[in-house]
C-alpha positions in Angstrom: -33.5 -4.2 -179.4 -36.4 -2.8 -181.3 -38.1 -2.2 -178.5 -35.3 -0.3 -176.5 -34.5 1.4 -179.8 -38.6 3.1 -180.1 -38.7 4.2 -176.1 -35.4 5.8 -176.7 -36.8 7.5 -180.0 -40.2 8.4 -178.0 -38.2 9.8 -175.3 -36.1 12.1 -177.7 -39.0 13.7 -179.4 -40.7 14.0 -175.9 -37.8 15.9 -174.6 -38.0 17.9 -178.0 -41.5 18.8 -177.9 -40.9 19.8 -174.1 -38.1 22.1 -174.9 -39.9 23.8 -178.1 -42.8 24.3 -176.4 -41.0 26.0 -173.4 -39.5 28.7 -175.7 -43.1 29.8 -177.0 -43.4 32.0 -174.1 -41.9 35.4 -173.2 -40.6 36.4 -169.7 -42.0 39.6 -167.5 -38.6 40.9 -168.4 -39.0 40.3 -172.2 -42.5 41.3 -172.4 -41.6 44.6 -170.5 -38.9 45.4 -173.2 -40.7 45.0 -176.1 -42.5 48.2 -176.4 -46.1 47.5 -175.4 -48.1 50.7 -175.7 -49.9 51.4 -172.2 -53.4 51.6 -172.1 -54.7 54.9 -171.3 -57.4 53.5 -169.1 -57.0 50.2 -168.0 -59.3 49.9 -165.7 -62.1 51.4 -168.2 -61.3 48.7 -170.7 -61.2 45.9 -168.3 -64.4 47.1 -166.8 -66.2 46.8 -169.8 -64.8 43.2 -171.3 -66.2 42.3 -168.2 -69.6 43.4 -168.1 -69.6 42.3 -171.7 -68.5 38.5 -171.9 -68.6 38.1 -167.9 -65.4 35.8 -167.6 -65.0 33.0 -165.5 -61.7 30.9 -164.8 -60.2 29.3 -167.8 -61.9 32.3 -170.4 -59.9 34.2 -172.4 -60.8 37.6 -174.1 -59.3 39.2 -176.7 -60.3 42.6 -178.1 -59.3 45.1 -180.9 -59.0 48.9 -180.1 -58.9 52.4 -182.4 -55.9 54.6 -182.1 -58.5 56.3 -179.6 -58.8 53.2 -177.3 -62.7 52.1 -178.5 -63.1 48.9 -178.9 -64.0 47.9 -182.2 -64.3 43.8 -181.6 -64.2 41.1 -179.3 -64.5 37.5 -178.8 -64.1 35.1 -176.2 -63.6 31.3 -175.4 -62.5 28.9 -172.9 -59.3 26.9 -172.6 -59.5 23.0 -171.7 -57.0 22.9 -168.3 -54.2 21.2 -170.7 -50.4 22.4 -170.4 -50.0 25.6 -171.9 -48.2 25.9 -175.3 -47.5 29.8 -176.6 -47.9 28.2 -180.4 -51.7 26.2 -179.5 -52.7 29.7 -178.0 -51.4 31.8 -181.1 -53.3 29.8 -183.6 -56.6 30.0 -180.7 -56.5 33.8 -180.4 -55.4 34.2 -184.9 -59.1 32.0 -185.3 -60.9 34.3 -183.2 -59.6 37.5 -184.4 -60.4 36.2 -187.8 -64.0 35.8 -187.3 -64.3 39.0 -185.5 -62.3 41.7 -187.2 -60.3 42.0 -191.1 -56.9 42.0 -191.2 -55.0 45.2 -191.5 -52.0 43.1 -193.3 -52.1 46.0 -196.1 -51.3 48.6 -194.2 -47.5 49.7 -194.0 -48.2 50.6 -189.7 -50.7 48.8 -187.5 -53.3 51.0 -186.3 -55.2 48.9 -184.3 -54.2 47.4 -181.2 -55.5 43.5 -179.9 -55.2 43.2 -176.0 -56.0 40.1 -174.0 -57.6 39.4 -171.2 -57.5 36.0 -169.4 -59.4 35.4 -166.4 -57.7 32.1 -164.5 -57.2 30.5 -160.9 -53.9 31.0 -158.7 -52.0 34.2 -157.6 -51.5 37.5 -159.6 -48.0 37.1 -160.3 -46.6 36.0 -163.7 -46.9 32.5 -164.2 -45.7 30.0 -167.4 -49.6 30.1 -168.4 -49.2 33.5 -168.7 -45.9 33.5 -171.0 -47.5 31.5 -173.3 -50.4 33.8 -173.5 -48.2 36.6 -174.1 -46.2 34.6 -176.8 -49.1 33.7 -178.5 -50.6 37.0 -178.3 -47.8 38.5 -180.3 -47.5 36.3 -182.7 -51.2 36.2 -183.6 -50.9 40.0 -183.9 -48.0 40.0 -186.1 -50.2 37.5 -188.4 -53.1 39.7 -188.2 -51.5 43.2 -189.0 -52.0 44.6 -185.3 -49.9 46.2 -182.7 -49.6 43.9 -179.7 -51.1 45.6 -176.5 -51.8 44.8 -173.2 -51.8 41.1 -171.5 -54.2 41.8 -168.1 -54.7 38.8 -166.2 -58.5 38.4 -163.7 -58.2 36.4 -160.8 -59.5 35.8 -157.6 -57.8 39.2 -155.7 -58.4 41.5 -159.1 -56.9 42.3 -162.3 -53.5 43.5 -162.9 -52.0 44.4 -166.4 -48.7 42.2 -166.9 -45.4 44.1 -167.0 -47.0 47.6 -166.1 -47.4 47.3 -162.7 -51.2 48.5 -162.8 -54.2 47.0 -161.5 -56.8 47.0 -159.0 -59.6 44.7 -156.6 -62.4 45.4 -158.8 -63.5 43.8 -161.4 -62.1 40.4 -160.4 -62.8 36.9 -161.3 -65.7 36.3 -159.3 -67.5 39.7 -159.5 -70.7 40.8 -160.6 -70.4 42.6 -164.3 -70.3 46.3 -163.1 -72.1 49.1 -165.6 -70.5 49.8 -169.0 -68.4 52.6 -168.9 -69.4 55.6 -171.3 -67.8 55.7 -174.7 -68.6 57.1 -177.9 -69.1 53.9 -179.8 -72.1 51.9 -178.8 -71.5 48.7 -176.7 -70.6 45.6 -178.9 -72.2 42.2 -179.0 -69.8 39.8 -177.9 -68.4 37.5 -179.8 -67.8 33.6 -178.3 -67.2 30.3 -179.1 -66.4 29.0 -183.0 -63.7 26.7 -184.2 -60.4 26.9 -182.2 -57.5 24.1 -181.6 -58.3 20.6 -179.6 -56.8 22.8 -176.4 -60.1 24.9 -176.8 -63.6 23.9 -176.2 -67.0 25.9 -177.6 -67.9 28.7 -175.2 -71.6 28.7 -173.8 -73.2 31.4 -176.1 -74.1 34.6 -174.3 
């Protein structure tokens, strides 16, 4: 009886965790409505995350922009292949930030925008991976007193900005790190690696 009585229990709070972990993640149509600015140049800040942490599957970037669309920090690290939980990526992408940038928490407006780049296997099409980025994303911003910008996924046939509609072939997630692009502020020294959750694993230092 005790026995049956602890499966049931495990089951329960398995079904639980299953169901809260599903609703940490935003549909295209969700994402699309919730007022993302558009990024001026995509391709231009794409290019240079790139040439700068030179992703490969599994490596998420996430990078802080002026109101004029220079990037003023990044960082990035790599995901173990585990399931994908919107709240484990939030608390990832909040640690980073935190090592790389203050918070703007004081200020009545964000100024500064964080954008995300996550360079992963499969198709280009939105997948439940991707929700979860884009829920965590959000959230981490809100903590961090930023406006939430773009989600631009890198895989095999290019990169393509989530919910825009925008992308193209090159970069992609298997090409060579193309020239920086030129912009007034000087090119940044990545950022990778440091603590993150037990879903993240040290990045190689560049």
């Amino acid at each position: 009886m005790t026995f049956g009585f602890a499966s049931s229990s495990a089951a329960s709070l398995s079904t639980s965790a299953s169901a809260a972990s599903a609703s940490r993640l935003l549909e295209p149509a969700e994402w699309a409505s919730a007022g993302i600015p558009l990024l001026r140049n995509p391709r231009e800040v794409v290019s240079g995350l790139h040439a700068r942490h030179e992703p490969k599957p599994l490596t998420a970037i996430v990078a802080v922009l002026d109101p004029d669309e220079r990037l003023r920090a990044s960082a990035s690290f790599t995901r173990r292949p585990t399931p994908a939980d919107g709240w484990m990526f939030r608390n990832a992408l909040l640690a980073q930030l935190r090592r790389v940038i203050p918070h703007d928490l004081r200020r009545r407006t964000p100024v500064r925008t964080a954008v995300l780049l996550y360079c992963r296997e499969g198709e280009a099409r939105w997948t439940e991976e991707d929700g979860a980025w884009m829920w965590g994303l959000r959230d981490a911003c809100t903590l961090h007193g930023l406006r939430c910008g773009a989600y631009i996924t890198l895989t095999h046939d290019g990169w393509q900005v989530l919910g825009e509609g925008r992308g193209g072939r090159r970069p992609n997630a298997y090409s060579a790190p193309e020239p920086f692009a030129t912009s007034e502020a000087p090119p940044l020294v990545p950022r990778t690696g440091g603590p993150v959750s037990e879903v993240l694993r040290r990045a190689a230092a560049r």
